[in-house]
C-alpha positions in Angstrom: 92.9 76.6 82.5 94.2 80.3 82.7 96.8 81.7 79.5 97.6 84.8 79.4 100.0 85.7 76.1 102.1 89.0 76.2 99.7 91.3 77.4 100.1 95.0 77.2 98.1 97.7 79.1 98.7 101.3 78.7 97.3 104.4 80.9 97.0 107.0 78.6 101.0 107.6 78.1 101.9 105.2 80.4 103.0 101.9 79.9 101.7 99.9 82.7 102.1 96.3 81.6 104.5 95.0 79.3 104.3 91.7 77.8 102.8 89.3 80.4 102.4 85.9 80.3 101.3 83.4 82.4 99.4 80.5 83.1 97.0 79.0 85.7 96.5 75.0 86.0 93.5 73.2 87.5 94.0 72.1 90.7 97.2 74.5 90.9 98.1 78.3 92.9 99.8 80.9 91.2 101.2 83.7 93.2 101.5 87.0 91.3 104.1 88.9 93.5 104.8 92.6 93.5 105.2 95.7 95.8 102.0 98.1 95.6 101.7 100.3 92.2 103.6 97.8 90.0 100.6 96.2 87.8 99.4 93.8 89.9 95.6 95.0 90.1 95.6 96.4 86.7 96.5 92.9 85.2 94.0 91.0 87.5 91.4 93.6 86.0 92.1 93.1 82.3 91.8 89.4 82.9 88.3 90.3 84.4 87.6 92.7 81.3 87.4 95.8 83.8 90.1 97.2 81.8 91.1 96.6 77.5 93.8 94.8 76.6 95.9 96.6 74.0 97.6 93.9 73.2 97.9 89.7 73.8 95.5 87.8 74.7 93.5 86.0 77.5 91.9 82.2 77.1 90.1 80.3 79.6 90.2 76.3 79.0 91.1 77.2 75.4 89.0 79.8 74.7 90.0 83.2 73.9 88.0 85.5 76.1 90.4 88.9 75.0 87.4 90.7 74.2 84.3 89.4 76.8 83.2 91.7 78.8 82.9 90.6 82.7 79.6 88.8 83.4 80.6 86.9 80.2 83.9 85.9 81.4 81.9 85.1 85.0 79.1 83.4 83.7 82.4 80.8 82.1 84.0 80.4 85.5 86.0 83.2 86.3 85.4 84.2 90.0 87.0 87.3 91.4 87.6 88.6 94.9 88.9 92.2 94.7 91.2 94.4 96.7 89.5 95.9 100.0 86.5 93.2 99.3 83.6 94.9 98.1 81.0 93.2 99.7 77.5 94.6 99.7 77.3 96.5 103.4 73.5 97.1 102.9 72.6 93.3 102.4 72.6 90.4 104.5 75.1 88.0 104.8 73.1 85.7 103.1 72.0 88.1 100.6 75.6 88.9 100.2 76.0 84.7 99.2 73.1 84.8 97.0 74.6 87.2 94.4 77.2 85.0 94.5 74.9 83.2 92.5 73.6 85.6 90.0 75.0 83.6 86.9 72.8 80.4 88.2 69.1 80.1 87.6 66.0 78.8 89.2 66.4 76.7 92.5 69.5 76.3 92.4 70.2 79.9 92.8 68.4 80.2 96.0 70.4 77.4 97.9 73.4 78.6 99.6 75.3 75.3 99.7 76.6 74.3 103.1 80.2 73.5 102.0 80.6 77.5 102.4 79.2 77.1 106.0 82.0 74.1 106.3 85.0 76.5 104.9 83.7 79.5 107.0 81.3 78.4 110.3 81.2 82.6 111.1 78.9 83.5 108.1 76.0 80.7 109.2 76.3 82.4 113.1 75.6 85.8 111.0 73.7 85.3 107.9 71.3 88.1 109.4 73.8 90.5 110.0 74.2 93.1 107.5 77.6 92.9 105.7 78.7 96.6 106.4 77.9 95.5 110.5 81.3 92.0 109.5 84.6 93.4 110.5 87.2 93.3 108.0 88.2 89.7 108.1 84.8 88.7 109.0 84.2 90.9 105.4 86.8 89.3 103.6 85.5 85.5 104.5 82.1 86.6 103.2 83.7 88.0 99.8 85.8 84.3 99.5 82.4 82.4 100.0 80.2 84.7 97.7 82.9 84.0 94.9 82.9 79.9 95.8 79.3 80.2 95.4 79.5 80.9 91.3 81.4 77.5 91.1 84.3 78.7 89.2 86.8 77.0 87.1 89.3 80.2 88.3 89.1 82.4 91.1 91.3 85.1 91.6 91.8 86.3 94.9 93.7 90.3 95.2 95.9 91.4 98.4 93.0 88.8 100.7 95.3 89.3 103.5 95.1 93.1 102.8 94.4 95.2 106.9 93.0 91.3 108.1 94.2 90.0 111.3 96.4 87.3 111.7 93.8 85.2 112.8 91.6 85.1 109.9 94.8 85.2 108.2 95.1 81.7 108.9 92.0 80.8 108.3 91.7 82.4 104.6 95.2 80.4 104.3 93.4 77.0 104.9 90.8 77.7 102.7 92.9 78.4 99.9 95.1 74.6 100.5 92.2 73.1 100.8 90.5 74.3 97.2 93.9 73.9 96.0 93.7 70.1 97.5 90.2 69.9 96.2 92.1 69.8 92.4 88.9 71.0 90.5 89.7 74.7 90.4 92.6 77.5 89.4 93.8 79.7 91.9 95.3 83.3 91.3 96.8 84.5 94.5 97.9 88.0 94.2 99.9 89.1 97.2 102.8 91.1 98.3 103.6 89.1 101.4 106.0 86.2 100.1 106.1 84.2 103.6 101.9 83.9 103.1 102.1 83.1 99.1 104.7 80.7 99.7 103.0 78.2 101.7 100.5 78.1 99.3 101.6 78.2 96.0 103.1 75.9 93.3 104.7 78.4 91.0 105.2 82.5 91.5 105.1 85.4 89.1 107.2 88.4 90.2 105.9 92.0 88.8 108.1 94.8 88.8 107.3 98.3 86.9 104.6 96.7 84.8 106.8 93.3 83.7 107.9 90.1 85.0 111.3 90.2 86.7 111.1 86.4 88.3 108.5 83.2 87.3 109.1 79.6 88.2 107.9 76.8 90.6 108.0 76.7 94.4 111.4 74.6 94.5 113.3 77.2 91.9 112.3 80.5 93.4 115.2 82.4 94.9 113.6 83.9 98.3 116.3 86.1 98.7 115.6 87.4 94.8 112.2 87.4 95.4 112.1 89.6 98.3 114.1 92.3 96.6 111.2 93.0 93.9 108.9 93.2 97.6 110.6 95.4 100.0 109.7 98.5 100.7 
């Protein structure tokens, strides 16, 4: 699905990622792991094409995609949910949903499907509702649904349980096993709460100052390692 080959971002002097790899498998979650400031964000962004790459390389189902820029990489199957959510706070709910669809075309760009309704019943109570009106989690659901919409091969999802109550913090958690059940799409879960990654995820990619410190599946992960690279 997802590889990403020794990847190397600077900002202007500063190194700030150092020889990633990693991959992403269909039907599979990959936490990326890290305390705040340590590359997470920046890496999500140069595999969205927000950023360069100055060196390595990104492919999507084979495909080098190193050098696409973002609607290109989207219009392939890469969804993206970012970091404090982004949603459109002038728009509808449901016109909120329907640039989820931008990379669709005729008809079927104008149909929200109901399975978003199914993963989260609050957005059909408010599709009326302006998006700026949601609170945070209610927010954060919307930005989930508008990425589902694009039918993505990949979505990446940054800090979701970022200022979001524990409530909804359960409920984005159920969304996420049941895409990950669902076995037709790559998930990229980048957290920095190990207890929420760790329910969901099969394998884990520890960042620390702009490299990977830990990787490996749920059952060889270290907790007490892990944690270390996430206290404060």
């Amino acid at each position: 699905m997802l590889q990403v080959n020794q990847l190397n971002q600077y900002y202007g002097a500063a190194h700030t990622l150092r020889g990633i790899s990693l991959s992403v498998e269909k039907g599979k979650c990959l936490s990326l792991l890290g305390r705040n400031g340590v590359g997470k964000t920046t890496l999500l962004k140069c595999l969205m094409g927000v950023l360069p790459v100055a060196a390595g390389n990104v492919s999507l189902d084979g495909r080098d995609i190193t050098k696409l820029k973002p609607h290109q990489r989207a219009a392939l199957g890469i969804a993206y949910v970012p970091q404090g959510r982004e949603i459109f706070a002038r728009l509808t709910v449901e016109e909120n949903l329907l640039m989820g669809m931008a990379t669709k075309s005729g008809k079927k760009a104008s149909v929200i499907k109901g399975e978003v309704y199914e993963l989260f019943p609050v957005l059909k109570e408010m599709l009326h509702r302006r998006g700026g009106d949601l609170s945070g989690g209610q927010q954060q659901q919307l930005a989930i649904a508008r990425a589902l919409l694009a039918e993505p091969k990949l979505i990446i999802l940054d800090e979701p349980t970022e200022g979001i109550q524990p409530s909804i913090i359960k409920d984005i958690g159920r969304v996420i096993s049941l895409l990950r059940e669902r076995g037709d799409i790559g998930i990229l879960l980048c957290e920095q709460y190990f207890d929420f990654a760790r329910e969901l995820a099969d394998t884990f990619v520890v960042l620390s100052r702009g490299e990977v410190v830990a990787s490996g599946s749920q059952q060889e992960m270290d907790d007490d390692n892990v944690k270390k690279h996430l206290a404060v």
